[in-house]
C-alpha atoms as a printed R data frame, in Angstrom:
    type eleno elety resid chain resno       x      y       z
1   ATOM     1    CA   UNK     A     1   0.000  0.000   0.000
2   ATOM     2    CA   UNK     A     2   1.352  3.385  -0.926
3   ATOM     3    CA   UNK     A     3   1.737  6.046   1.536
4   ATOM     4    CA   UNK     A     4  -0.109  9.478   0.970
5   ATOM     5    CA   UNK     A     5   2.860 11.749   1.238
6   ATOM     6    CA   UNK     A     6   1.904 15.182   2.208
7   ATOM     7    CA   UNK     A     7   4.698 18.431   0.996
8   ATOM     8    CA   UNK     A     8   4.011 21.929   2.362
9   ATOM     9    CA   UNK     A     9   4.387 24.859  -0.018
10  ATOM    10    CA   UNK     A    10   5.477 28.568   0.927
11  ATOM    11    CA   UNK     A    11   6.078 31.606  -1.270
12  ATOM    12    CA   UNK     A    12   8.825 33.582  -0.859
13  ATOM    13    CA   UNK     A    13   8.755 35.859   2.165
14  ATOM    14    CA   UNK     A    14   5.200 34.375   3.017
15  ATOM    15    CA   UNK     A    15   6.496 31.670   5.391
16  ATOM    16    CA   UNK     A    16   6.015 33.149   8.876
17  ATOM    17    CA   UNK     A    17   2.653 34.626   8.172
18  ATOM    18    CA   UNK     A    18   1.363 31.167   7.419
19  ATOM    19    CA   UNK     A    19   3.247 30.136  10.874
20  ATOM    20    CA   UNK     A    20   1.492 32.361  12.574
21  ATOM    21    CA   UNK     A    21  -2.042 31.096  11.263
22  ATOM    22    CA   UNK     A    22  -0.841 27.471  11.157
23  ATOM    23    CA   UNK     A    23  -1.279 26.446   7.869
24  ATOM    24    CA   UNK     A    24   0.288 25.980   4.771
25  ATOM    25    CA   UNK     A    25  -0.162 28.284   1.936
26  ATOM    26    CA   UNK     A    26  -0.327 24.841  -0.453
27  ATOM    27    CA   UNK     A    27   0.180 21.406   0.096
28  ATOM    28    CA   UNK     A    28   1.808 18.975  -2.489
29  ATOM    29    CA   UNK     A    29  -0.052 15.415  -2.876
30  ATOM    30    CA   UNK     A    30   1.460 13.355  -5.842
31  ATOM    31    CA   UNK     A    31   1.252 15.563  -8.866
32  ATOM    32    CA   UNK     A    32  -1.525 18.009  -7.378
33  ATOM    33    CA   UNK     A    33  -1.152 21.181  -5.514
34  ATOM    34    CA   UNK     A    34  -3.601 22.094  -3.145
35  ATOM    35    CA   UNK     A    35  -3.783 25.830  -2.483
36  ATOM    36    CA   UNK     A    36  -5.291 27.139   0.556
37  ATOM    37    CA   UNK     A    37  -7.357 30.318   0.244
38  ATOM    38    CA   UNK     A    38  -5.736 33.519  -0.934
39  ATOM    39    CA   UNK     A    39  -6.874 36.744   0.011
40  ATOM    40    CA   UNK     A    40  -5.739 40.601  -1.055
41  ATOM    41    CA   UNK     A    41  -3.080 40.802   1.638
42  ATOM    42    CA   UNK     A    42   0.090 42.716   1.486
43  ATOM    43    CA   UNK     A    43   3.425 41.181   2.786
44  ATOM    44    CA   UNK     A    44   2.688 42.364   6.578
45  ATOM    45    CA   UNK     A    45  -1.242 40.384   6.362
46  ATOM    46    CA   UNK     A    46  -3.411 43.378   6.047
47  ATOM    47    CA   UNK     A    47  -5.306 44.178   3.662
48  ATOM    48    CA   UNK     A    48  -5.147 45.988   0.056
49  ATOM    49    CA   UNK     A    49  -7.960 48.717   1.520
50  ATOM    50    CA   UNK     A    50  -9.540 49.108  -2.370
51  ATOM    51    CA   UNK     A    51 -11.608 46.395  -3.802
52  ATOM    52    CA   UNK     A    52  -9.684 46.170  -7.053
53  ATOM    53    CA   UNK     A    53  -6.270 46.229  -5.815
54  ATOM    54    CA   UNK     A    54  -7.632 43.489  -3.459
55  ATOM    55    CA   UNK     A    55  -8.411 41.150  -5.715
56  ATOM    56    CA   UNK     A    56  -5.114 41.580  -7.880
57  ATOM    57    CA   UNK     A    57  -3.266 41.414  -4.694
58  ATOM    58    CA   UNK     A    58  -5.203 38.181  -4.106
59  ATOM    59    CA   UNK     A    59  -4.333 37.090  -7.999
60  ATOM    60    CA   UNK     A    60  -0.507 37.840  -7.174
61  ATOM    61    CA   UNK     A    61  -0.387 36.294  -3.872
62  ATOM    62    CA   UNK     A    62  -1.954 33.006  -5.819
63  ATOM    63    CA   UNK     A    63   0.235 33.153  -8.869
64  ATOM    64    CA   UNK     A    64   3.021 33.316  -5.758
65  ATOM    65    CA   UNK     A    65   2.214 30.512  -4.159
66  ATOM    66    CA   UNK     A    66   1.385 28.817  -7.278
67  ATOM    67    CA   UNK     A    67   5.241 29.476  -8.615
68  ATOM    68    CA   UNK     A    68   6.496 28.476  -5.641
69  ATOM    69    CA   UNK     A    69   4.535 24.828  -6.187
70  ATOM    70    CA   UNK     A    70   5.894 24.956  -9.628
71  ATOM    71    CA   UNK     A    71   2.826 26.000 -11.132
72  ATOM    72    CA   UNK     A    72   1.249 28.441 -13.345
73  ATOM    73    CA   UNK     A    73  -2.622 29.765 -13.947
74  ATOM    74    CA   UNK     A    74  -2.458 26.982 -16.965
75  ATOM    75    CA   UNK     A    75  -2.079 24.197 -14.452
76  ATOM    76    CA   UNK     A    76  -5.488 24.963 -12.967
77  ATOM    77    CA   UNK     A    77  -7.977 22.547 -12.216
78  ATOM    78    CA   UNK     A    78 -10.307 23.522  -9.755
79  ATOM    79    CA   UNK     A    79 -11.261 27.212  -8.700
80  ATOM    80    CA   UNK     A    80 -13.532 28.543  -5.655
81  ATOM    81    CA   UNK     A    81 -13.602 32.302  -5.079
82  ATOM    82    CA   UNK     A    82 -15.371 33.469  -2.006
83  ATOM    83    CA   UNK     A    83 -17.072 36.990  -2.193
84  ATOM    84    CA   UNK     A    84 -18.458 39.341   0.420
85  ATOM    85    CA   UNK     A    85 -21.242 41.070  -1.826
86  ATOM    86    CA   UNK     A    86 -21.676 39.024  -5.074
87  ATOM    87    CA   UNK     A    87 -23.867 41.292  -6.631
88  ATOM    88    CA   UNK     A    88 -22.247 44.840  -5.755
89  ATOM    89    CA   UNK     A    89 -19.084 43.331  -6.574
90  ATOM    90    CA   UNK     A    90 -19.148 41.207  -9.919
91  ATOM    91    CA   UNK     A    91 -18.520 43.883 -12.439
92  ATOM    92    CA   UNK     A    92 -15.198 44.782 -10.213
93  ATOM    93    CA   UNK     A    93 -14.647 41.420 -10.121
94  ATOM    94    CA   UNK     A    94 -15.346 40.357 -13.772
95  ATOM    95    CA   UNK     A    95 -12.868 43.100 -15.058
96  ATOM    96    CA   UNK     A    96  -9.822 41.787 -13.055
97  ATOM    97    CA   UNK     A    97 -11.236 38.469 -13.738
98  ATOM    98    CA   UNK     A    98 -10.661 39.077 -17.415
99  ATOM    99    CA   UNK     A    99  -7.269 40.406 -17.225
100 ATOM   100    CA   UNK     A   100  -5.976 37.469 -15.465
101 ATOM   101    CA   UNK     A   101  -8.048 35.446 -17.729
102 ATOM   102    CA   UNK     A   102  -7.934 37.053 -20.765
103 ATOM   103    CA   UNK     A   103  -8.901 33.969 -23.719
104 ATOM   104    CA   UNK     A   104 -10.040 30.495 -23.599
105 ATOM   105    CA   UNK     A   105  -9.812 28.001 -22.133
106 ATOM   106    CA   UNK     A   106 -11.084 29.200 -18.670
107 ATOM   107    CA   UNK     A   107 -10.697 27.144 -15.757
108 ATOM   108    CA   UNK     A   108 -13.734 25.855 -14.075
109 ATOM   109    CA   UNK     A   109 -15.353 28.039 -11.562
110 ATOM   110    CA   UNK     A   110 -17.499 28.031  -8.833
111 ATOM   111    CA   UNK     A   111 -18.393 31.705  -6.892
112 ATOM   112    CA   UNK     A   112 -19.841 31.489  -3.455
113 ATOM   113    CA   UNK     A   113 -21.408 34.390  -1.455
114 ATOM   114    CA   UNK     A   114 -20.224 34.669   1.909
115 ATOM   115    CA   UNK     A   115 -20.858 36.871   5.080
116 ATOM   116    CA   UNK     A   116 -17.274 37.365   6.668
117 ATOM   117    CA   UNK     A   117 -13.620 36.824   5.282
118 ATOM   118    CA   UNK     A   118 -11.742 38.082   8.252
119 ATOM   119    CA   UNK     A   119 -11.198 41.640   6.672
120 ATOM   120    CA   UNK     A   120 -11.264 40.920   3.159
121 ATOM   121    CA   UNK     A   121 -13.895 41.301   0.528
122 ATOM   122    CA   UNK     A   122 -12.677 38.445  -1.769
123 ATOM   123    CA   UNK     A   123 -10.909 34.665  -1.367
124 ATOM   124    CA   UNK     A   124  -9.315 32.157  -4.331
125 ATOM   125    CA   UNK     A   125  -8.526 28.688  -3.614
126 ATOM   126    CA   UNK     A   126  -7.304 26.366  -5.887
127 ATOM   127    CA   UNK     A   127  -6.378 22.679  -6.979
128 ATOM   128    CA   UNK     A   128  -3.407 22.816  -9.682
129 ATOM   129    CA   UNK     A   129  -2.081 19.525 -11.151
130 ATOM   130    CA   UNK     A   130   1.786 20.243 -10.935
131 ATOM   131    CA   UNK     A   131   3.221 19.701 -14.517
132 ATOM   132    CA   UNK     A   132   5.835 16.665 -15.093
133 ATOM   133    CA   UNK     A   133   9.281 18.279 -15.432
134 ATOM   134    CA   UNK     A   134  11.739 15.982 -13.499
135 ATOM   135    CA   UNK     A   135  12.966 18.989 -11.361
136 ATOM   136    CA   UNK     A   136  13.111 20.000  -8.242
137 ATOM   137    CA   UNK     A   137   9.953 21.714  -6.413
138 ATOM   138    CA   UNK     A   138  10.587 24.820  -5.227
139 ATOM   139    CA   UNK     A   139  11.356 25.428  -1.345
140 ATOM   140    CA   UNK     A   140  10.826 21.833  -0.600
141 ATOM   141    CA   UNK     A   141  13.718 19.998  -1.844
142 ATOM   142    CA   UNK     A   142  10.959 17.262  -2.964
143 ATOM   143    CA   UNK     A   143  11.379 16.024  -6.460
144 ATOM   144    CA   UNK     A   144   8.548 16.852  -9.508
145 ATOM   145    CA   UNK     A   145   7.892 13.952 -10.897
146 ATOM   146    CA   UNK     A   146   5.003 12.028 -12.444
């Protein structure tokens, strides 16, 4: 029987404000990356005050952590995005939406209303399947492989 082999993931400089939370910004399992919420938080935790800088804050911090698993926006699988007032918010969030996203194909989505985010207005998490490159994943010293 194989062992389910668990590999936290930290972006640069992100480390001890995932400490101090206790949890992992990702979590490698095989070839998939399992990224725990992002949010619109500067390097110090707090957050980007205007909506729209939020959410490309959020879309840097995941592209971040996503790097630092080896991955990319391409390697997406699965994406939830968590939002404080769906309806006031979705043009805001459709136009930074399509600048991330810009063409087909779009990853699938699913957008939940919520009441409370601790702070912040807007939340990504994703699955990514890690691509097969024979090199070494970032900040763990754990092989890619597939």
């Amino acid at each position: 029987m194989t062992q389910l082999t668990r590999t936290p993931v930290f972006p640069a400089e992100r480390h001890a404000l995932y400490d101090a939370h206790g949890y992992s910004a990702a979590i490698r399992s095989g070839d998939l990356l399992f990224v725990s919420g992002q949010v619109g938080s500067r390097i110090d935790g707090t957050p980007e005050p205007d909506y729209q800088a939020q959410l490309r804050q959020a879309f840097a911090n995941l592209k971040a952590t996503l790097a630092a698993g080896g991955c990319t926006l391409d390697d997406l699988v699965d994406v939830t995005t968590f939002h404080t007032d769906p309806q006031a918010q979705f043009e805001a969030f459709m136009a930074v939406k399509n600048e991330v996203f810009p063409k087909a194909p779009y990853p699938n989505w699913t957008a939940i209303g919520v009441n409370w985010l601790a702070g912040f207005d807007f939340e990504i998490k994703v699955i990514a399947r890690i691509p097969a490159t024979g090199a070494e994943l970032p900040g763990s010293g754990a092989p890619i492989t597939d």
